[in-house]
VMD Tcl script that draws the C-alpha trace (Angstrom):
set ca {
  {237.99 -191.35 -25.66}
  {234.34 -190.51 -24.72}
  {232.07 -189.75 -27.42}
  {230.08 -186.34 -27.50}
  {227.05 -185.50 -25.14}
  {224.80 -184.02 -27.62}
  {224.35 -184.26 -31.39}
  {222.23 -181.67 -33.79}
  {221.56 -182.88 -37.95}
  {221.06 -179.90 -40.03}
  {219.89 -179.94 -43.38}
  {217.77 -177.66 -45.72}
  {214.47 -177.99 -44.70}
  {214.39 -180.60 -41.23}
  {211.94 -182.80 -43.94}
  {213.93 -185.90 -45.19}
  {217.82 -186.15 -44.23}
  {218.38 -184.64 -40.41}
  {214.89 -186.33 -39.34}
  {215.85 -189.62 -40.27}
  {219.50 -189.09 -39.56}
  {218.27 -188.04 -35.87}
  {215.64 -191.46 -35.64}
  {218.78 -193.64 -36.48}
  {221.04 -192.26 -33.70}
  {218.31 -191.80 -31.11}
  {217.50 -195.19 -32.31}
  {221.53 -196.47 -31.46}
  {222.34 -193.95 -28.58}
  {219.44 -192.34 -27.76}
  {220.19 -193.40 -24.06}
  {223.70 -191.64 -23.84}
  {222.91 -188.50 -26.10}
  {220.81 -185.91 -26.38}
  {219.81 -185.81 -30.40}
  {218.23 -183.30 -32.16}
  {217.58 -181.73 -35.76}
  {216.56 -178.62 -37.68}
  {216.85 -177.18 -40.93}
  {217.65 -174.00 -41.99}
  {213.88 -173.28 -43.19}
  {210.88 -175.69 -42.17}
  {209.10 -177.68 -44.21}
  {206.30 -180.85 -43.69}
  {208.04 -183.87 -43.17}
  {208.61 -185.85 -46.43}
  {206.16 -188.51 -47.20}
  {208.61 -191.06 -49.01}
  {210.71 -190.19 -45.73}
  {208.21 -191.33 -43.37}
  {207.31 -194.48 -45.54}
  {210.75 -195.65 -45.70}
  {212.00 -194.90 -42.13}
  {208.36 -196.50 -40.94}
  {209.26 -200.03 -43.14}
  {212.92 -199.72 -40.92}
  {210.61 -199.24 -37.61}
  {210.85 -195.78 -36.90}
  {208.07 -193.37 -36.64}
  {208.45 -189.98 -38.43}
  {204.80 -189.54 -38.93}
  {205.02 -187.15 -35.30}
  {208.01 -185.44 -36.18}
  {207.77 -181.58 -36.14}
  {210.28 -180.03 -38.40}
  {212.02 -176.74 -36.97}
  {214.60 -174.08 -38.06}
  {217.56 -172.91 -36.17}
  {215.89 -170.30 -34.60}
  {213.69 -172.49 -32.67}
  {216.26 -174.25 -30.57}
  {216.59 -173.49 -27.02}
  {219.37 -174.45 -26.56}
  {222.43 -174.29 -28.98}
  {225.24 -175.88 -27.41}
  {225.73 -179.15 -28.82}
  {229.35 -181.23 -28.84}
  {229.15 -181.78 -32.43}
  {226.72 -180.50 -35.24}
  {226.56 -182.28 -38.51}
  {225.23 -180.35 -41.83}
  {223.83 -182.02 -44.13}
  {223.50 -179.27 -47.04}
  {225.45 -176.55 -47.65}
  {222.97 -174.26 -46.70}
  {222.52 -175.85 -43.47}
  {226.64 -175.87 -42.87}
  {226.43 -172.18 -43.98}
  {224.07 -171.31 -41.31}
  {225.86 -173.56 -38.35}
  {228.72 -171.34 -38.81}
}
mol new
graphics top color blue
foreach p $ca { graphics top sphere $p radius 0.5 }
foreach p [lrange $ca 0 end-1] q [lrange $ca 1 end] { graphics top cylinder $p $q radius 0.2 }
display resetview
């Protein structure tokens, strides 16, 4: 069974959990899927984020944190909340 074409990570604020969330799958699939996050308000990326995921190799130090309403495009195969907020708002 094929897996899905395109993956969104909410969370609250697109600062800590979706970012790094959307680094490790770009990071595994990145090649096969289109990956994106947002939160359901913005916020600067977390500093303890961007430490952490930069000691694992990734980069978050570029990463531009948006809201739902900044998506072109909101067809995705699966979407995966990571707040209640955030699930709240996908619905």
């Amino acid at each position: 069974m094929p897996g899905p074409h395109s993956v969104l990570f909410a969370c609250t604020s697109n600062a800590v959990r979706s970012p790094m969330a959307e680094a490790y799958l770009k990071h595994l699939h990145g090649k096969q899927i289109y990956v994106d996050s947002v939160g359901v308000k913005s916020a600067e990326t977390d500093g303890f984020a961007i430490a952490v995921m930069d000691e694992l190799g990734f980069d978050l130090k570029k990463h531009k944190a948006k809201t739902f309403d900044d998506l072109e495009d909101t067809s995705f195969d699966l979407i995966i909340t990571l707040s209640p907020e955030a699930h709240h708002k996908a619905l």
